[in-house]
N, C-alpha and C positions, 0 to 999 in steps of 0.2 A: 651551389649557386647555378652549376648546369642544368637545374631541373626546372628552371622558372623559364619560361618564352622571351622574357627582356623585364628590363627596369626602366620608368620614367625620369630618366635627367633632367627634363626642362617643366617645372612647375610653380604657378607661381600661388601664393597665400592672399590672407586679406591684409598683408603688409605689402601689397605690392597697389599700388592706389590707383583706385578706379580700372584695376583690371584683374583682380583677384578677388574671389568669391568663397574662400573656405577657408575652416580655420585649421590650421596647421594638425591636428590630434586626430582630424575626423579624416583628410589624408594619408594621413600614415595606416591610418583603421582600415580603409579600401583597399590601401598598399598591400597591408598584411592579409586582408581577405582574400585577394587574389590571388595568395601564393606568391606574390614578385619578391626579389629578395632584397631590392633597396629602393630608395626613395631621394629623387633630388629636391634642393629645393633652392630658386634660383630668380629671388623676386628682383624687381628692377629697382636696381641704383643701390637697395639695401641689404646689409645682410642681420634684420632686425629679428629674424624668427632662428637663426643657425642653431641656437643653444636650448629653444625651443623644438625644433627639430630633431636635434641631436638627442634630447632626452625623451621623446615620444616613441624614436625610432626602436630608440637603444632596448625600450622597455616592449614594444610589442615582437623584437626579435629581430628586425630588418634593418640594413644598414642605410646610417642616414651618410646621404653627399649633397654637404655643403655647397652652395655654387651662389652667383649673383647673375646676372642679365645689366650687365652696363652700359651705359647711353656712352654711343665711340664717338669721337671728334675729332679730325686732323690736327686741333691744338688746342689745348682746355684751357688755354690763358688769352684765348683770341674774344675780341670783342664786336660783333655785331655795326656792321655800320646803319643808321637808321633806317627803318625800310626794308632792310634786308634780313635771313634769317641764316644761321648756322643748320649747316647738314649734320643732323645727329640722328647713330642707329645703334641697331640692338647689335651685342656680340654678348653671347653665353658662356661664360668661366666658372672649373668646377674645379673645386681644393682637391689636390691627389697624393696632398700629408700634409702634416703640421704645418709644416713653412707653407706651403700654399695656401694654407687657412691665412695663416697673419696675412698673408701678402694680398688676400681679398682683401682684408680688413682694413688695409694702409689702400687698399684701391677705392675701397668704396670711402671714407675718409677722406682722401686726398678728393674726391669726386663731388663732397658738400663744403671741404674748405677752401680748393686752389682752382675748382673750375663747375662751382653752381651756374648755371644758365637758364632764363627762364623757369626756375626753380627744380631743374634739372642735373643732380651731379653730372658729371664729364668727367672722362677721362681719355687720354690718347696714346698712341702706340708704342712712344719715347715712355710712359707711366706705365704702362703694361708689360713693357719687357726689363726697366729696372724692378718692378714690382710681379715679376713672373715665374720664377723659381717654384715648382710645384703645382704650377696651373696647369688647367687642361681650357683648351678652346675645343667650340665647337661654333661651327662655321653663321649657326646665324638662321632666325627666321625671316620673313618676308621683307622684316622692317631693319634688316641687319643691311650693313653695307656692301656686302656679294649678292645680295638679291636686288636689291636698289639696282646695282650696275646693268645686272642681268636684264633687269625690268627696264631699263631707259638705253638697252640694246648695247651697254657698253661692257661687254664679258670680259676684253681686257683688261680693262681696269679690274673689273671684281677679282683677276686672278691678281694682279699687281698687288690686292690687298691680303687677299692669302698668299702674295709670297712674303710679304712684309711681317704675318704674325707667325707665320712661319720662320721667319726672322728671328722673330721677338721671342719667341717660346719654344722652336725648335719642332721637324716636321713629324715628328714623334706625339706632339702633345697636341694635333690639331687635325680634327675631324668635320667630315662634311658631311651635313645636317641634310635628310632628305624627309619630309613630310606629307602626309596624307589629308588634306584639311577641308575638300571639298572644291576650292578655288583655282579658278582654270590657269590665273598668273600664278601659281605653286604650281600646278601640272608643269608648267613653262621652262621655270625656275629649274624644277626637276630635271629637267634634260640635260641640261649645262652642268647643275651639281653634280651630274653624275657621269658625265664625261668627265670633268676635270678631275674629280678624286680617280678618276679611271687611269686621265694621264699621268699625275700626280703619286698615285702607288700609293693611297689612302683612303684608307676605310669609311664606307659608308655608316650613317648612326642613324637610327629611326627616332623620331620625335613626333608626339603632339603635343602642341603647348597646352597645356591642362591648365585651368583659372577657375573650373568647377568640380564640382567630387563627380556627380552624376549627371547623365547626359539632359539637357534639359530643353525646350522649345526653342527658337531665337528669338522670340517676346520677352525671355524671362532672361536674359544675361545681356552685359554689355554689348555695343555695336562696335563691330573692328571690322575693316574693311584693309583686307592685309596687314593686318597686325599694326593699321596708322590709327590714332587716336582721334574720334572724331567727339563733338558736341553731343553732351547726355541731352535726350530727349525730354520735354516740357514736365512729362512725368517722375522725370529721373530714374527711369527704368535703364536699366545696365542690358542690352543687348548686343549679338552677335550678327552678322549677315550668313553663319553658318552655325550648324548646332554640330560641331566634330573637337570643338576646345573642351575638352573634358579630358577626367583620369578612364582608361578604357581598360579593360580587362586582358589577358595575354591572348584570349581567343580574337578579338577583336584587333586588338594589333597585327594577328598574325595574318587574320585576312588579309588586313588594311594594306602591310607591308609583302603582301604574297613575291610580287615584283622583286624583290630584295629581302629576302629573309635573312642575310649574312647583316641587314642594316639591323635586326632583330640582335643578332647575335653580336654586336658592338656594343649592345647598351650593357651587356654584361659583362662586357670586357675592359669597358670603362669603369663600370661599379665595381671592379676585383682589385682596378687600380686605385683607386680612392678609398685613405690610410686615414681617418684625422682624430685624435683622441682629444675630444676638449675636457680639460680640467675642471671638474666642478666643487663648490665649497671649497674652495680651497681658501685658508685662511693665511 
């Protein structure tokens, strides 16, 4: 596995609605072309492609990790008072054995029976740490709740919530996410992610959130403007405000992440950790 640049842990399919553009087989195809030697996959709210995954992986040689991207909320039983709207963000969880497979399962689950929102599962940090045995966090892209804080100039807070999942899952199993995406509030964002893993004695992880196999114009894929969901255009074309959301090859990562190439070397250090054998046919 030393011989590959990194692996992409934060990937999402076309289970991932209205922000994933690939089908889970042709993924893994480009995974295996580039030599990378595992492949995450980590769509929001669901974990509907894992078994899918699992056997695509399995078959072209590279190891598949499981993971979901779940919509966090201070309380997933809390109700909206009129007018008003619940703060919900992204936080990335990736199974690092068996028990942390179930324990997504019962997360994401628990996230369409005890706290749909907006059509949203939910889940919150009291669910996350009963249901966290096995997980791994990784800190979060733009729309995650450390970048929110970072962005509305409140860093405090943001670290208050990495000390909290750091709580919940222990400072072992939680990595902070540093990104190259084009976007000058990521450039921002970056500075702080990486002082605080600096204060904090924690490993940098490089990421692009990938939604497309190949890189593609931003006419031709959804619009994300920090990773916030906005209104599909009159055409229903799916665009981006940047064309960097794609699976990128280990050369292009390596550029991307020149600043931080040890953030290179996390993604594989992550993928060595992550065990999960799913049972298939089993009668």
């Amino acid at each position: 596995m030393t011989e590959a640049a990194c692996a992409h842990l934060h990937v999402h399919s076309e289970y991932s609605l209205l922000d994933g553009a690939c089908k889970i087989d042709r993924l893994v195809e480009r995974a295996a072309a580039f030599g990378q030697p595992a492949l995450g996959l980590t769509d929001h709210g669901v974990m509907n492609g894992a078994v899918e995954l699992y056997k695509a992986a399995r078959k072209a040689g590279i190891k598949p990790i499981v993971g979901c991207e779940v919509y966090f909320v201070d309380d997933h039983a809390a109700v909206a008072a009129p007018g008003q709207r619940i703060e919900r963000n992204h936080l990335t969880l990736l199974a690092a054995s068996d028990v942390g497979y179930r324990n997504l399962v019962k997360l994401s689950s628990a996230g369409f029976l005890e706290g749909l929102q907006r059509g949203r599962p939910t889940v919150d940090m009291a669910q996350i740490e009963l249901h966290g045995a096995g997980v791994i966090a990784l800190s979060g892209c733009l729309a995650s709740r450390l970048c929110a804080r970072i962005a509305d100039g409140r860093v405090g807070d943001g670290r208050e919530h990495i000390d909290q999942l750091i709580g919940a899952l222990g400072a072992e199993n939680v990595y902070f996410e540093v990104q190259k995406n084009g976007l000058a509030l990521q450039d921002r964002c970056n500075v702080e992610i990486v002082r605080m893993a600096r204060e904090l004695g924690r490993p940098l992880v490089a990421r692009v959130t990938s939604t497309i196999c190949a890189a593609r114009t931003t006419t031709t894929t959804r619009r994300c403007s920090a990773c916030r969901r906005r209104a599909l255009s009159p055409s229903r074309k799916m665009t981006f405000e940047t064309n960097e959301f794609y699976l990128k090859d280990s050369a292009e990562m390596a550029s991307a992440f020149a600043e931080w190439p040890e953030a290179l070397e996390t993604t594989l250090e992550i993928a060595s950790r992550c065990e999960v054998e799913i049972e298939l046919d089993r009668s």
